[in-house]
N, C-alpha and C positions, 0 to 999 in steps of 0.2 A: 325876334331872336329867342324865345323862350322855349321855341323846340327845340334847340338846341343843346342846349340847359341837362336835359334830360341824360347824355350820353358820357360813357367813359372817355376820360379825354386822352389820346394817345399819340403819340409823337414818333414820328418816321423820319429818314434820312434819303435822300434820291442821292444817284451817282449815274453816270454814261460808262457803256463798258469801253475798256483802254483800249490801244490799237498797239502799243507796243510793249514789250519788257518791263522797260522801264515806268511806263503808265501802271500795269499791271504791280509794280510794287508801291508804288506810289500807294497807289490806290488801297496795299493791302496797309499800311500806313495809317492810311485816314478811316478805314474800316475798324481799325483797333482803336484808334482814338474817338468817337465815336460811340463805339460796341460800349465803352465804359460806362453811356449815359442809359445806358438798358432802352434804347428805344425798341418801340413795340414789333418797328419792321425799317428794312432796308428795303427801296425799290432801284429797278435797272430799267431804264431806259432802251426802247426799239427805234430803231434807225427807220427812215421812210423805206416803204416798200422792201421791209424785213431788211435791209442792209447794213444791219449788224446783227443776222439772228444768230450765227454760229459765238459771236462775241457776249450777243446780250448770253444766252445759254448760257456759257461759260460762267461767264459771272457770277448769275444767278446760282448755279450750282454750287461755285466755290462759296460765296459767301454765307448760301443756306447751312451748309454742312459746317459752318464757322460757329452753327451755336444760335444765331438772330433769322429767326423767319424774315424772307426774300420774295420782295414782290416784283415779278417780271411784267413789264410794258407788254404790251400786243397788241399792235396796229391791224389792222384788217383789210386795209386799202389794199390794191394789189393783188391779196392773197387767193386761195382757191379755201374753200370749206377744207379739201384734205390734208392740206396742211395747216391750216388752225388744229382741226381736229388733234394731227401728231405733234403738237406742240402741248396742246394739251394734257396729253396722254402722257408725255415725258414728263411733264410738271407735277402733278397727279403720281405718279410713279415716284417720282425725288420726294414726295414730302411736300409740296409746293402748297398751299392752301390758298391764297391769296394772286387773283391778280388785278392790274391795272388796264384796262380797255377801252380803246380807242378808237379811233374814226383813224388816223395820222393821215399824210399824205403821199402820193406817186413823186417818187427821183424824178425828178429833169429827164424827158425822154422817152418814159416808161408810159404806155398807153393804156395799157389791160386797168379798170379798176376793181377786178377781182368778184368772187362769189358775194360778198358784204360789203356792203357800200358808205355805210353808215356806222356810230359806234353800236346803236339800238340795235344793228341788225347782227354786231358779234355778239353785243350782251345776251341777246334770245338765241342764238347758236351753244354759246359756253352752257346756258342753262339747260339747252335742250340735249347739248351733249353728254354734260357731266354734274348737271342735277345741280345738287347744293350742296357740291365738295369745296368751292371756290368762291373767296369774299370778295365779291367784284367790284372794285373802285373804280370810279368814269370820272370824266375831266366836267368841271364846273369854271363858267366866266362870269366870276360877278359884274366885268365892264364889259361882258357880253362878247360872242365870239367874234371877232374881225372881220370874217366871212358871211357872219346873220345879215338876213336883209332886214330884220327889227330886232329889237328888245323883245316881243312879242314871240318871236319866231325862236329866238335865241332858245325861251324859257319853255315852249311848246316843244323843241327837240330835247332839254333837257329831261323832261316830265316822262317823253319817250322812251329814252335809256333806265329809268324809274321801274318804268311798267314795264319794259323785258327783264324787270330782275336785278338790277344793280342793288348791292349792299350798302355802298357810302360811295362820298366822290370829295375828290381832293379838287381846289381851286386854281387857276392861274395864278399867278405871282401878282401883288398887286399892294399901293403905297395908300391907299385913299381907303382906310375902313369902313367909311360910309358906302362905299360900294356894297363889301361884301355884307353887312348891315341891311339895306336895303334887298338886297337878291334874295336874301332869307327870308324876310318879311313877303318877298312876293311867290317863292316855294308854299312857306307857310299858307298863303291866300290861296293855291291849287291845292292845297291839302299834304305838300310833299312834308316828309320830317324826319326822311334819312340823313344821318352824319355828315354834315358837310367841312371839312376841314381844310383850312385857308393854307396856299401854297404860301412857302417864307424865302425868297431872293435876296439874302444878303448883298450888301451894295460895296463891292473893293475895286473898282472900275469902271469910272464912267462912259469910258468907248466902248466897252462888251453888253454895257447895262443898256446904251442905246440900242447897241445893232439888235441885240434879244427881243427888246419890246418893240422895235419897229417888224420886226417879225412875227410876232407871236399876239401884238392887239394891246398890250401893258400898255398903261398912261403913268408916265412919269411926271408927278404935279412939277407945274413950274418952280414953286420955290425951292423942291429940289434939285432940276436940273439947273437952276440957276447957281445954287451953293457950289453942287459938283465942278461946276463950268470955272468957276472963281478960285478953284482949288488949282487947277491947270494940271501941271505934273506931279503934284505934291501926294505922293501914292501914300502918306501915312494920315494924312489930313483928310483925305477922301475915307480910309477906309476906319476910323474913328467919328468920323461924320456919318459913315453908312449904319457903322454899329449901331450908334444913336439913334439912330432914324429905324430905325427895325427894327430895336429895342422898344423903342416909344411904340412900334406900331404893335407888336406880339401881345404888348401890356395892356394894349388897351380892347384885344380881339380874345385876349383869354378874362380878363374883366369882366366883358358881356356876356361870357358865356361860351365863346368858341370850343367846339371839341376837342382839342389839341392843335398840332403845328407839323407840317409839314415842308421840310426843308429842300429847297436848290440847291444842294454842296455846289454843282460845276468840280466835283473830286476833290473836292480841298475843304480843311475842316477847321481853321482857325476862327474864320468870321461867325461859323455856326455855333463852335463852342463858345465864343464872346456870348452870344446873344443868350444862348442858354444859361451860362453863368450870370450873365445879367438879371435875368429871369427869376434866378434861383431856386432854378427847377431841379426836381430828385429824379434821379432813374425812375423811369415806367417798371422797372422789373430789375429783380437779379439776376447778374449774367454769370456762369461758372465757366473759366477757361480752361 
């Protein structure tokens, strides 16, 4: 963990862009509550196989021009080079300085898997397109991706997106710190000692919290899906227990050393603010509105 050590520690916020009206205010809602804590950056979220790029756009736009640099998602599955490319170009154009880059996956259906196949292979497109205008964040599994056929293989594809150029990489969501503990230590052993910054999944649901991590590779320790489980309906008991449990986990991942935190709102900002205020963390920055 001692590479770690070294880096400014900076705090971001995630959100999915809305589908209606009413999301869309919600959402400007929890952008403002939020914006208060001066994080360093908001990111948005890319739908599989670009199916929400007109929406992610949007978003991005709005909430960049709100004052907090805006980091847009960008899947590459699917796509063609020329439209990476003018997604780019438009980002680039707005101010956008930062993005988030991916491998994602094809919709149900969809067959083409596009000029890039890999996250490695947009990370060395972005670089080769537009230099070193863009802070490129790549996804990190300290319990290793769901899809690796080893631990070995996980950390070989990581090292990849590394070498085409990645700037930092944010984590999956994850309850077991000795994980992401561990995955550092074996970056550290390949020589890696870019920023790696641990995703934060607030827990106020324990139906959503499963269906996420049976999708996404998350391990839910037993003791706490057993707490949740004994909670049954009891949605304030759960979500005072998650606080807890997230709290405890942040404390003891900025302790060691982690670079900051990086939040899963899921659009909503009560549980994030809990844990922040638990934390008793100061704004990254001053915001002027």
């Amino acid at each position: 963990m001692q590479s770690q050590k070294q880096f400014k520690r900076r705090f971001s916020f995630e959100f999915f862009p809305p589908k209606t009206p009413q999301g869309k205010e919600k959402l400007q809602q929890v952008r403002d509550q939020l914006a208060e804590r001066g994080p360093d950056f908001f990111s948005v979220t890319y739908g599989a196989g670009g199916s929400t790029r007109e929406r992610t756009i949007d978003t991005v736009l709005t909430l960049h021009q709100q004052g907090i640099s805006t980091a847009p998602h960008l899947s590459c599955i699917g796509a063609t080079k020329e439209s990476v490319a003018e997604l780019l170009d438009l980002y680039r154009d707005n101010g956008i300085n930062r993005i988030v880059a991916l491998r994602g996956d094809l919709p149900s259906g969809m067959g083409a898997p596009g000029d890039l196949r890999y996250a490695n292979d947009l990370v060395a497109f972005i670089r080769e397109h537009s230099g070193d205008h863009f802070n490129i964040e790549v996804a990190a599994y300290p319990e290793f991706h769901p899809q690796a056929r080893s631990a070995e293989e996980d950390l070989i594809n990581f090292k990849r997106k590394v070498d085409a150029g990645a700037s930092s990489a944010i984590t999956q969501y994850f309850y077991n710190a000795d994980s992401y503990f561990y995955f550092i230590d074996r970056l550290e052993a390949l020589g890696i000692t870019l920023p790696v910054v641990p995703g934060i999944m607030p827990i106020t649901n324990y139906t959503n919290l499963m269906r996420f991590s049976d999708m996404c590779g998350a391990e839910i320790p037993r003791w706490i899906r057993k707490q949740l489980e004994a909670y049954g309906d009891d949605v304030e008991s759960i979500r005072q227990f998650g606080i807890e449990v997230v709290t405890r986990l942040c404390e003891r991942l900025l302790g060691a050393g982690a670079p900051g935190l990086h939040f899963y709102t899921l659009n909503q900002a009560d549980a994030s603010l809990q844990v922040w205020e638990n934390l008793g963390l100061s704004p990254s920055r001053k915001i002027a509105f």
